[in-house]
PDB file as gemmi writes it, atoms N, CA and C in Angstrom:
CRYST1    1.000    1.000    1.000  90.00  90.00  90.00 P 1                      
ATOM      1  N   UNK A   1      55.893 106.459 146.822  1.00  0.00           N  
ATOM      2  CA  UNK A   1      56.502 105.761 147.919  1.00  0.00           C  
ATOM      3  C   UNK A   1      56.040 104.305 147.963  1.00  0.00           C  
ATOM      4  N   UNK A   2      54.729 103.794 147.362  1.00  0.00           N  
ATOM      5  CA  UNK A   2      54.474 102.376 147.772  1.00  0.00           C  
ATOM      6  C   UNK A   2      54.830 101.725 146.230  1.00  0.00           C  
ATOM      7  N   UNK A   3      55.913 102.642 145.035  1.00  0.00           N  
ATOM      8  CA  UNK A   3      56.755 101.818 144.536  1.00  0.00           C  
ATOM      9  C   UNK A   3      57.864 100.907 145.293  1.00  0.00           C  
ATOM     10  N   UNK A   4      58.385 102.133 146.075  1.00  0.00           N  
ATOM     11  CA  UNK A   4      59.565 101.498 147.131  1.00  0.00           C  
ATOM     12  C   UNK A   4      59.303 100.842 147.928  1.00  0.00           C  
ATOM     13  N   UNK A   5      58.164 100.946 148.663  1.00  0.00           N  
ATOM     14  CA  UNK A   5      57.960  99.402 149.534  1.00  0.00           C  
ATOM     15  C   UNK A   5      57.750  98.161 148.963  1.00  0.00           C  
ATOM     16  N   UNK A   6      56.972  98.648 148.101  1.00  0.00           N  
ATOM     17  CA  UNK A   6      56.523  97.242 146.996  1.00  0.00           C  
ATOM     18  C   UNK A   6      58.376  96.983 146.873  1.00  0.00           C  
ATOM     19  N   UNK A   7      59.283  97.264 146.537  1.00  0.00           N  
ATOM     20  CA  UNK A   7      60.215  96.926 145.827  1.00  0.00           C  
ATOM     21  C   UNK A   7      61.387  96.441 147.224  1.00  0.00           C  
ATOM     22  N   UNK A   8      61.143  96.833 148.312  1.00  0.00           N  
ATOM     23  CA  UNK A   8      61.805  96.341 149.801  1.00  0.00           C  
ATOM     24  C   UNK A   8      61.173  95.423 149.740  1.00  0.00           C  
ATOM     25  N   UNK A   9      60.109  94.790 149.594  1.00  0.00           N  
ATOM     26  CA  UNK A   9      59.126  93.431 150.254  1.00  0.00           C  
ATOM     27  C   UNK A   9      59.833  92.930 149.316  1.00  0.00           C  
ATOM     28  N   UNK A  10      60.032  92.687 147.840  1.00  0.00           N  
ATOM     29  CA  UNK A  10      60.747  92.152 146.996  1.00  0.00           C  
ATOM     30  C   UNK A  10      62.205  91.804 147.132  1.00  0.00           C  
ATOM     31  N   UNK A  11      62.657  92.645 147.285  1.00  0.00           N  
ATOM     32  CA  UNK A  11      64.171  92.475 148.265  1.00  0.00           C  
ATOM     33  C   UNK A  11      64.619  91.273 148.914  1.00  0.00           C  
ATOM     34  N   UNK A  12      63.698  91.846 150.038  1.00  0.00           N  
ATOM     35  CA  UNK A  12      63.745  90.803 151.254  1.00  0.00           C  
ATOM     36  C   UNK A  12      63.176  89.604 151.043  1.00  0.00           C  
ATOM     37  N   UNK A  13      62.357  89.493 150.603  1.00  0.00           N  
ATOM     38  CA  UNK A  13      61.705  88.036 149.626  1.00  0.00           C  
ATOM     39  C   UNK A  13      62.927  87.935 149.266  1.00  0.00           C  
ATOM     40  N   UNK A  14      64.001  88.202 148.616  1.00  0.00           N  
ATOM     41  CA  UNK A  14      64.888  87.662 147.539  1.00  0.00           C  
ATOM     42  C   UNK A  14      65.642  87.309 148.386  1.00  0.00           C  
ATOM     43  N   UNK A  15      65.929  87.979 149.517  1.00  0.00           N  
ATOM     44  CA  UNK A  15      67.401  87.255 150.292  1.00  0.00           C  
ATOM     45  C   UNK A  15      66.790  86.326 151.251  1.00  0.00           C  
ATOM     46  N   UNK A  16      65.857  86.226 151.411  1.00  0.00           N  
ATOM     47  CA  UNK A  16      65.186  85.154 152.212  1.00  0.00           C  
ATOM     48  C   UNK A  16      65.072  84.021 151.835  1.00  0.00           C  
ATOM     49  N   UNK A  17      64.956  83.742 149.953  1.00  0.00           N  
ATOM     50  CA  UNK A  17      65.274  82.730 149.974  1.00  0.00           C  
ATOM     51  C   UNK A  17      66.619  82.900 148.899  1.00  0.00           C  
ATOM     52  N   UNK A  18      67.449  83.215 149.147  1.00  0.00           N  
ATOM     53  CA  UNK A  18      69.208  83.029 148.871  1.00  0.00           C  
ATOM     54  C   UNK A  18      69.040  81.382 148.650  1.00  0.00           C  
ATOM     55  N   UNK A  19      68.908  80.884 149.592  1.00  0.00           N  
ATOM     56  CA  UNK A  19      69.400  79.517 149.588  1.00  0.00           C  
ATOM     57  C   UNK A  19      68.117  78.408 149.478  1.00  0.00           C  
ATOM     58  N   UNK A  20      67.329  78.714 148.484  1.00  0.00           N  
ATOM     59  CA  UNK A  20      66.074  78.466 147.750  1.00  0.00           C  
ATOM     60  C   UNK A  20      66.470  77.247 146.316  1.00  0.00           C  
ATOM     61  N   UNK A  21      66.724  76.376 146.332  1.00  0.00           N  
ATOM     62  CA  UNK A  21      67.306  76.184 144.760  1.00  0.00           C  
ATOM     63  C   UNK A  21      66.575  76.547 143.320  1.00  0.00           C  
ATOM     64  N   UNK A  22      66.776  76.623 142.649  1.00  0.00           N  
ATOM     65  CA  UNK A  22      65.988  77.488 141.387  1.00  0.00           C  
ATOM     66  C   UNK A  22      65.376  78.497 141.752  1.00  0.00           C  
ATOM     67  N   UNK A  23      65.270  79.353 142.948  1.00  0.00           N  
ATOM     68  CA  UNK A  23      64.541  80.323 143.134  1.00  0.00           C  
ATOM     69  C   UNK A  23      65.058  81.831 142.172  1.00  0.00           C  
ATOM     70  N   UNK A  24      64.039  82.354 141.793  1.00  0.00           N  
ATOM     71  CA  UNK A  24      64.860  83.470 140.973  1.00  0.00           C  
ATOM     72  C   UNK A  24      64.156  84.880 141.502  1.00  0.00           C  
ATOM     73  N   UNK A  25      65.157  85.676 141.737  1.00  0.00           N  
ATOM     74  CA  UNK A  25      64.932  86.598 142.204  1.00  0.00           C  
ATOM     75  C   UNK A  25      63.504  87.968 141.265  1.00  0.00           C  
ATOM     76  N   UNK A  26      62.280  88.510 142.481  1.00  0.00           N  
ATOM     77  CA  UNK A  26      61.997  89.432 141.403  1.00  0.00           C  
ATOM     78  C   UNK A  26      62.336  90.629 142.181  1.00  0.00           C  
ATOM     79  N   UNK A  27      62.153  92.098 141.172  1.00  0.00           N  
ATOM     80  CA  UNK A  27      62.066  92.994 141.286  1.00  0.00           C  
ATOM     81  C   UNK A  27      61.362  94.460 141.042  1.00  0.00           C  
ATOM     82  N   UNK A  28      60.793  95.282 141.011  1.00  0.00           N  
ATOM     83  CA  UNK A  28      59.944  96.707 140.904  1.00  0.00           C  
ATOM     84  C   UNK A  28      61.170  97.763 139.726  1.00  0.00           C  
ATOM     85  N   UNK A  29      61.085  97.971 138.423  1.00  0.00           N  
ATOM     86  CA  UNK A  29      61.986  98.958 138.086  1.00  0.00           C  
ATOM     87  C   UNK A  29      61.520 100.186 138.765  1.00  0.00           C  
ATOM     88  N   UNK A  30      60.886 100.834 140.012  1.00  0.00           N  
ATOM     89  CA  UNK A  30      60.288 101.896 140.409  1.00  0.00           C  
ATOM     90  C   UNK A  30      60.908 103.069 139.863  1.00  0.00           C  
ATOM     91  N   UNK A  31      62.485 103.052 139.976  1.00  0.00           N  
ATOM     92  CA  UNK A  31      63.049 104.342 139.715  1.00  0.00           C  
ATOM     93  C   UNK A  31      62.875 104.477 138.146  1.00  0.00           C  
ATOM     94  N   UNK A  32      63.088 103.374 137.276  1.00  0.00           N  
ATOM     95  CA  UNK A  32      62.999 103.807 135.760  1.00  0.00           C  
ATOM     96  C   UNK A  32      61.535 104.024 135.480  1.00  0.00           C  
ATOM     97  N   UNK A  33      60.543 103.791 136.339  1.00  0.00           N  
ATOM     98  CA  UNK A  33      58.707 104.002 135.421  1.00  0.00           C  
ATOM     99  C   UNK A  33      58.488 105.330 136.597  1.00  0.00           C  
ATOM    100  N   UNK A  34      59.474 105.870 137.342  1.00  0.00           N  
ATOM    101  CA  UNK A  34      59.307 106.804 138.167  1.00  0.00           C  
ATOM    102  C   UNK A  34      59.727 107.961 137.317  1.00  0.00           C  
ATOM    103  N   UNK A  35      60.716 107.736 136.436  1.00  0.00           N  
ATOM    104  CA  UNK A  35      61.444 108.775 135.527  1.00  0.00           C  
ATOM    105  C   UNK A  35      60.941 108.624 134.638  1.00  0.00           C  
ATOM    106  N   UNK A  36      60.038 107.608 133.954  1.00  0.00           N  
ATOM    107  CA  UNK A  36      59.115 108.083 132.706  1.00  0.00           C  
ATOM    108  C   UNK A  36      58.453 108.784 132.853  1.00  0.00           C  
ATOM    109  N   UNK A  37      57.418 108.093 134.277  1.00  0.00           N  
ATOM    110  CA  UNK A  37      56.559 109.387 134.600  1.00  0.00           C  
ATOM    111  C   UNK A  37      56.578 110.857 134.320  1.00  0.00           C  
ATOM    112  N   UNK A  38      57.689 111.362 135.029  1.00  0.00           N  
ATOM    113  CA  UNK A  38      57.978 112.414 134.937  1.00  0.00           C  
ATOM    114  C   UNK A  38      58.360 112.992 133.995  1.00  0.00           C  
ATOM    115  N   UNK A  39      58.971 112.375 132.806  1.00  0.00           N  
ATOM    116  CA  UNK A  39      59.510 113.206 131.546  1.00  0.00           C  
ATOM    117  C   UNK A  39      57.929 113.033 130.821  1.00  0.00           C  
ATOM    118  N   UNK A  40      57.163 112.190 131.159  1.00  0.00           N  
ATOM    119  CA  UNK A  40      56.103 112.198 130.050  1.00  0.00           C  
ATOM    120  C   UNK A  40      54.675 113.141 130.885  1.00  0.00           C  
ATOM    121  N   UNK A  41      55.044 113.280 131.825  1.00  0.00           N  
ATOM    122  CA  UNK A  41      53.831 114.404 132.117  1.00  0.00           C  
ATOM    123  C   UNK A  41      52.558 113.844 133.248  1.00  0.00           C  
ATOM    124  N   UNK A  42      52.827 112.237 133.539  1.00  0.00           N  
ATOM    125  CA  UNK A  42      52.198 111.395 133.975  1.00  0.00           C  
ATOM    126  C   UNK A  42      51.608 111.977 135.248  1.00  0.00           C  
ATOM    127  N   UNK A  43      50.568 111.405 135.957  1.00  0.00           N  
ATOM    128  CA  UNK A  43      50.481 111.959 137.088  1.00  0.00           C  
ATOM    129  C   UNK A  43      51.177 110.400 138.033  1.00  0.00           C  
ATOM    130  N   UNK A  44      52.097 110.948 139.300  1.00  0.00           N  
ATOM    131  CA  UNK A  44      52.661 110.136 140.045  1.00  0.00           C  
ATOM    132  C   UNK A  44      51.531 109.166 140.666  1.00  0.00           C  
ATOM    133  N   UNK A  45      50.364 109.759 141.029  1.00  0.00           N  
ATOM    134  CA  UNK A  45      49.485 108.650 142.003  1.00  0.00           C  
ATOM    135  C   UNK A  45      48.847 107.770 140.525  1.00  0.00           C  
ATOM    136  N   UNK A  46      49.038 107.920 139.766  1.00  0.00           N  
ATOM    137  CA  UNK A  46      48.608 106.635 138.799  1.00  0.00           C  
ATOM    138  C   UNK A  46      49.575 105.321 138.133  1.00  0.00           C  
ATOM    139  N   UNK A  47      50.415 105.604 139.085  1.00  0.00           N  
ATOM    140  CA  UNK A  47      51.565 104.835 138.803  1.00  0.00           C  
ATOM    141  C   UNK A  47      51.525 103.666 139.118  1.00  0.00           C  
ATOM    142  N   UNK A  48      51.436 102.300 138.262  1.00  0.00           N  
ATOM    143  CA  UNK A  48      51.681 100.808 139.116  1.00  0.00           C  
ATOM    144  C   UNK A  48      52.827 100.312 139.285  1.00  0.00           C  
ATOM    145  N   UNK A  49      53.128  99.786 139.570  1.00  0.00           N  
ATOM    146  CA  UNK A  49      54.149  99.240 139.655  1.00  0.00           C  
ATOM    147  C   UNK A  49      54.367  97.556 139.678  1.00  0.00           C  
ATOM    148  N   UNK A  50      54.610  96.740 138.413  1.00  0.00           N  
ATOM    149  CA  UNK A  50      54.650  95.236 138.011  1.00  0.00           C  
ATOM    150  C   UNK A  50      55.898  94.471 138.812  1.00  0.00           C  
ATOM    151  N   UNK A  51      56.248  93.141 139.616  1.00  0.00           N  
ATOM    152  CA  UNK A  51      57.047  92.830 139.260  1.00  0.00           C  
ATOM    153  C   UNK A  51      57.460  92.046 138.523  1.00  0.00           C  
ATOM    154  N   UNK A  52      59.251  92.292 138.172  1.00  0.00           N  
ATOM    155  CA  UNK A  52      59.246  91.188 137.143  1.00  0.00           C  
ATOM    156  C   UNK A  52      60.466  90.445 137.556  1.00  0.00           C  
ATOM    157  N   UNK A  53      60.609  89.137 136.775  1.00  0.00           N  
ATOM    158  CA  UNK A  53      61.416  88.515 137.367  1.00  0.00           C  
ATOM    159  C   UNK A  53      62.939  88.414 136.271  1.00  0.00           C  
ATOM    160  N   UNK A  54      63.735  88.337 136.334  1.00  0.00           N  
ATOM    161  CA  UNK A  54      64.915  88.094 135.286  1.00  0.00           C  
ATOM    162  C   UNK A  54      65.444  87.178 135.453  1.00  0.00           C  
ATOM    163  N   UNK A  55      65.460  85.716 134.930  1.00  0.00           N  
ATOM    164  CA  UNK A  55      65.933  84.474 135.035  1.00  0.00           C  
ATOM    165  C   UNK A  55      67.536  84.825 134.847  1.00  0.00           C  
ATOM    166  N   UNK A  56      68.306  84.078 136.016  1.00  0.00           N  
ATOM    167  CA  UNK A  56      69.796  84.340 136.277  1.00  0.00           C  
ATOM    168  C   UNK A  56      70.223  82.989 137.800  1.00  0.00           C  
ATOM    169  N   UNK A  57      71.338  82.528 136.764  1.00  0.00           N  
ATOM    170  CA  UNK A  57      71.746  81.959 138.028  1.00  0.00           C  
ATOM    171  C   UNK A  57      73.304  81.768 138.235  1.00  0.00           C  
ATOM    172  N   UNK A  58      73.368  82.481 139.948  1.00  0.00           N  
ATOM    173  CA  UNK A  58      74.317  83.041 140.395  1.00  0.00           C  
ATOM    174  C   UNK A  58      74.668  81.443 141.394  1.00  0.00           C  
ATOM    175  N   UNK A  59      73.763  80.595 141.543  1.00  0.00           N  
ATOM    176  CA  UNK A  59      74.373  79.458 142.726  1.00  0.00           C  
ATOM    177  C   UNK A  59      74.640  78.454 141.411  1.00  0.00           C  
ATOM    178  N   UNK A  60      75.534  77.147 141.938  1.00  0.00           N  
ATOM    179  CA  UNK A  60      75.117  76.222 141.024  1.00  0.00           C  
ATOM    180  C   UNK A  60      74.214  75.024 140.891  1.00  0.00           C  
ATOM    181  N   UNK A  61      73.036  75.510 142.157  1.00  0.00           N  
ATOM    182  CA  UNK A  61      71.776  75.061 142.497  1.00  0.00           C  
ATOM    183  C   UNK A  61      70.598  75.646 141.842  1.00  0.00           C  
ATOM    184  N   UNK A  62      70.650  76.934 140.687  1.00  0.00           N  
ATOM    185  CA  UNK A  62      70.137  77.426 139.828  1.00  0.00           C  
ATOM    186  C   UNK A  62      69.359  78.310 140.351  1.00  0.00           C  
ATOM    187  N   UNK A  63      69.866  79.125 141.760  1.00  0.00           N  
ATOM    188  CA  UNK A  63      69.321  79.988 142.459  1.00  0.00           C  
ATOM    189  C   UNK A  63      70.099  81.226 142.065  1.00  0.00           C  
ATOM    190  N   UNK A  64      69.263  82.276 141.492  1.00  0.00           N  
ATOM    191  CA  UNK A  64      69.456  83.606 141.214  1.00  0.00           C  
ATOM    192  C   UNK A  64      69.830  84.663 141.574  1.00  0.00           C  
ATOM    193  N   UNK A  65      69.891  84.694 143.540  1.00  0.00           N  
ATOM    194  CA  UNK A  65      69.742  85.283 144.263  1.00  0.00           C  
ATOM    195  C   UNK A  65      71.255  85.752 144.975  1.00  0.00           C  
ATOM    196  N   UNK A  66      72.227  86.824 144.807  1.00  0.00           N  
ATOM    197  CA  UNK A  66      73.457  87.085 144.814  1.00  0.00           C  
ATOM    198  C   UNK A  66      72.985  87.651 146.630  1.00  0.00           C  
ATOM    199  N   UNK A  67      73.364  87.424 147.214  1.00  0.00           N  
ATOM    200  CA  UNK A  67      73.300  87.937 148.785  1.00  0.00           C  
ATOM    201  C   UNK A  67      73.959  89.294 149.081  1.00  0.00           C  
ATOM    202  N   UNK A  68      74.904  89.444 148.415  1.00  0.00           N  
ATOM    203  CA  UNK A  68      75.785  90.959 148.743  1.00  0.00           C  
ATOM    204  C   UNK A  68      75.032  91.976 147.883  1.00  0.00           C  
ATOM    205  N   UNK A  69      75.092  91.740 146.355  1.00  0.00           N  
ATOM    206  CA  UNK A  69      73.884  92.976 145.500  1.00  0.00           C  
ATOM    207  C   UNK A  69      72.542  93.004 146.144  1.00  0.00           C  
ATOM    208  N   UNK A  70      71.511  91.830 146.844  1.00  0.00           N  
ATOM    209  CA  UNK A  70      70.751  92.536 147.128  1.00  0.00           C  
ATOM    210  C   UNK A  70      70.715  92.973 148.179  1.00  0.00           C  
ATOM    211  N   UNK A  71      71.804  92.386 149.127  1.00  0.00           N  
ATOM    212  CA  UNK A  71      71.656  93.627 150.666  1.00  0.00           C  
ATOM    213  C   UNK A  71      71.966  95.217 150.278  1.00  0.00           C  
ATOM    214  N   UNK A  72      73.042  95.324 149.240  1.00  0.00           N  
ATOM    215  CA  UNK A  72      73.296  96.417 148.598  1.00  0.00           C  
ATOM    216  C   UNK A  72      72.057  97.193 148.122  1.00  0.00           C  
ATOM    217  N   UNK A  73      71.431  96.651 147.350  1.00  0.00           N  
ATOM    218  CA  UNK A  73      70.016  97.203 146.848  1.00  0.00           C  
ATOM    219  C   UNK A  73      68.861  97.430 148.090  1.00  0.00           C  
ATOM    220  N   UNK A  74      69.032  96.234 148.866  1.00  0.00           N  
ATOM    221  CA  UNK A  74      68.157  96.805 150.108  1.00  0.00           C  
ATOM    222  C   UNK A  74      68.709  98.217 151.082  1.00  0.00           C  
ATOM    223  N   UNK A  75      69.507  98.070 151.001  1.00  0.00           N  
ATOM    224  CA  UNK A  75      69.970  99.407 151.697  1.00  0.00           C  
ATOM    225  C   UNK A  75      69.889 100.874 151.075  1.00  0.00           C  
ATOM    226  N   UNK A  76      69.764 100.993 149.998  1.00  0.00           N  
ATOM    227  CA  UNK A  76      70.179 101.935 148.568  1.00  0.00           C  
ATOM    228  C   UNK A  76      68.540 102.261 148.857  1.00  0.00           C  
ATOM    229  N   UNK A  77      67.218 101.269 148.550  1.00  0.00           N  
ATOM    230  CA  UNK A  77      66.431 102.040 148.386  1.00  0.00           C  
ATOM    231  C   UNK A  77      65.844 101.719 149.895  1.00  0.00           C  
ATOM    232  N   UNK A  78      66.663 101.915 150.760  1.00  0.00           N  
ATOM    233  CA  UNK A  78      65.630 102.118 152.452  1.00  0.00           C  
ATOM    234  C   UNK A  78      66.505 104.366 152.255  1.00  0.00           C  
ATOM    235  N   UNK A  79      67.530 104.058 152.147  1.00  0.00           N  
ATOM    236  CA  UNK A  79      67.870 105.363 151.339  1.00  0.00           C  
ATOM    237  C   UNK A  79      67.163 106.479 150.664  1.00  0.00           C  
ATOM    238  N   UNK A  80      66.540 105.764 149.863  1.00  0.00           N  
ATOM    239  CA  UNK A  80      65.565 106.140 148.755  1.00  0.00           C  
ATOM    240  C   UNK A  80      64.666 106.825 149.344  1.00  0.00           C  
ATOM    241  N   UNK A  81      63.546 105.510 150.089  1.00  0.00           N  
ATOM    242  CA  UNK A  81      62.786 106.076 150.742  1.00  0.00           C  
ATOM    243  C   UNK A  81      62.597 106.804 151.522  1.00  0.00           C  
ATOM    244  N   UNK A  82      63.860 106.653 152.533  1.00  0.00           N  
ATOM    245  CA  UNK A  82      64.051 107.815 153.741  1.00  0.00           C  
ATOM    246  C   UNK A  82      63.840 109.227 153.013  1.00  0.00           C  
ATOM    247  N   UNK A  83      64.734 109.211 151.859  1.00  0.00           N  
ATOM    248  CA  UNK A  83      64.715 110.904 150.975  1.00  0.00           C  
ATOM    249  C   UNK A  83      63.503 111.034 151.046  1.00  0.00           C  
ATOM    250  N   UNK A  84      62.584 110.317 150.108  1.00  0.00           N  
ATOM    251  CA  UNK A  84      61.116 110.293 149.425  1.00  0.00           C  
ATOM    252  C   UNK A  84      60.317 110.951 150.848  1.00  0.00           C  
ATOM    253  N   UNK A  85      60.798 110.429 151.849  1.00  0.00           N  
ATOM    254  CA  UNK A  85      59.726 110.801 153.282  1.00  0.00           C  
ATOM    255  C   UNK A  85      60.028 112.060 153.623  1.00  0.00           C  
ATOM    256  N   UNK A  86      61.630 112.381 153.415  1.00  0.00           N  
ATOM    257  CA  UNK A  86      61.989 113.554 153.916  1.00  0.00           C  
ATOM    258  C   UNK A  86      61.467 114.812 153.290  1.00  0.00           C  
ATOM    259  N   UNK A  87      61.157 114.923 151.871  1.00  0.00           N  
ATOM    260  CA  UNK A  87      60.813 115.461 150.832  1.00  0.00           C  
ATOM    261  C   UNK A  87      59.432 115.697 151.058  1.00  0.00           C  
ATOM    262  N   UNK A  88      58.855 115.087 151.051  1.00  0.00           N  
ATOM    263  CA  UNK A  88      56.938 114.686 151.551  1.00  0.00           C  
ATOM    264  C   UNK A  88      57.018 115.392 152.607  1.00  0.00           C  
ATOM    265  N   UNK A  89      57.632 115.180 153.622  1.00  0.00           N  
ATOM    266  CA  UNK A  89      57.259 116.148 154.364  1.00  0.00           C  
ATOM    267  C   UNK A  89      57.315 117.486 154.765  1.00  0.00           C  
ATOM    268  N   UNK A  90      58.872 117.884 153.709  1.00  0.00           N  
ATOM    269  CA  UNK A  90      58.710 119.382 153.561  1.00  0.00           C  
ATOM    270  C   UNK A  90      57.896 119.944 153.007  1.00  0.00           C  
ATOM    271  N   UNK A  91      57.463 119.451 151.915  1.00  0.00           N  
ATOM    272  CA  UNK A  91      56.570 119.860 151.133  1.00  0.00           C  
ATOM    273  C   UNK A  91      54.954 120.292 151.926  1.00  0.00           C  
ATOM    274  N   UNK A  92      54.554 119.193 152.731  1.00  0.00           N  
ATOM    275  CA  UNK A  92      53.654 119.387 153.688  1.00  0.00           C  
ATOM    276  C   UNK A  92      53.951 121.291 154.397  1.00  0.00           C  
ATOM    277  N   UNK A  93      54.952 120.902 155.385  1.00  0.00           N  
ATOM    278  CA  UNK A  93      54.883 121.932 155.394  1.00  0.00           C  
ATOM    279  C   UNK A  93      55.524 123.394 154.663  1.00  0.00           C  
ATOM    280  N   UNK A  94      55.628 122.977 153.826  1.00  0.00           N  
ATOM    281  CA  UNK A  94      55.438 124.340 152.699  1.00  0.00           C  
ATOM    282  C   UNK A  94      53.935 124.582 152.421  1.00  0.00           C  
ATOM    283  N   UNK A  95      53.664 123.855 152.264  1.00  0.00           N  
ATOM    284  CA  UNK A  95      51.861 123.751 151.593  1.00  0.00           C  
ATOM    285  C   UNK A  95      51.484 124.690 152.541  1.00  0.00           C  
ATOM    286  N   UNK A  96      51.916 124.164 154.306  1.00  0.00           N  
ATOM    287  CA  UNK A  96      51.205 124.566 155.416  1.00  0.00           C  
ATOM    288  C   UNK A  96      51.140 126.112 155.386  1.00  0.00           C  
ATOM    289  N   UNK A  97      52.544 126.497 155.409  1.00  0.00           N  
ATOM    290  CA  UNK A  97      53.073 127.693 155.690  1.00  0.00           C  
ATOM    291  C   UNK A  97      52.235 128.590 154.412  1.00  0.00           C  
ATOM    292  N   UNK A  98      52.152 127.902 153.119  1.00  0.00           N  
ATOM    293  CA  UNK A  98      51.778 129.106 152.422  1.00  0.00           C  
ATOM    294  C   UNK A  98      50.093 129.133 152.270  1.00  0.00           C  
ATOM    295  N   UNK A  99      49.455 128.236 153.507  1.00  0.00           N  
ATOM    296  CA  UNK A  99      47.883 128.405 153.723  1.00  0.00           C  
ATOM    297  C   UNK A  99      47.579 129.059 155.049  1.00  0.00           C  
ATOM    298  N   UNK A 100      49.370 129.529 155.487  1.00  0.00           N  
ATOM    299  CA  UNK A 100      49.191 130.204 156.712  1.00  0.00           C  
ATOM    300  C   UNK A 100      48.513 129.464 157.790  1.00  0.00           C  
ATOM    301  N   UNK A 101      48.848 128.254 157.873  1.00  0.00           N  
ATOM    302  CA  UNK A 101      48.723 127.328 158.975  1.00  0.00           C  
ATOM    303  C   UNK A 101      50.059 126.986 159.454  1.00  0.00           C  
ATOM    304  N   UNK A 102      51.340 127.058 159.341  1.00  0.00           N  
ATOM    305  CA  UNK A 102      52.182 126.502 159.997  1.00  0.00           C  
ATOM    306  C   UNK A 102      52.961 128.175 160.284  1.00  0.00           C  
TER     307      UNK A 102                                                      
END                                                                             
């Protein structure tokens, strides 16, 4: 989960400065080093998460920063996370129930 926040603070950094000139947007691949993880056996809490930046320019002030994809992307992984919480917490109480506490 603190891939996805790390990667909302990034977000919002990005549309904040939209109108930044040369500013270039970064980002967290969380979901693709989230799915390595997992096919390679990794354990999830050892996971970092880098950002990186991809030089692109969408203004013709040499600002990178597209306003509609990343509100799109901000919304997609507040999404994300909501699942990720919803999930966490069943799991909790599954754990609970089968230590015969819930």
């Amino acid at each position: 989960m603190s891939g996805s926040m790390q990667r909302q603070t990034l977000l919002t950094n990005n549309l904040a400065n939209a109108d930044t000139p040369d500013y270039q947007p970064e980002d967290v691949d969380f979901q693709g080093q989230l799915q390595n993880a997992i096919q390679s056996g990794q354990s999830l809490s050892s996971l970092t998460f880098q950002p990186v930046t991809e030089p692109q320019s969408v203004g013709a002030d040499g600002n990178g920063v597209d306003s509609n994809q990343t509100s799109a992307e901000i919304a997609e992984n507040s999404l994300l996370y909501q699942t990720m919480s919803e999930v966490a917490g069943q799991r909790e109480e599954i754990l609970k129930t089968a230590m015969g506490l819930g």
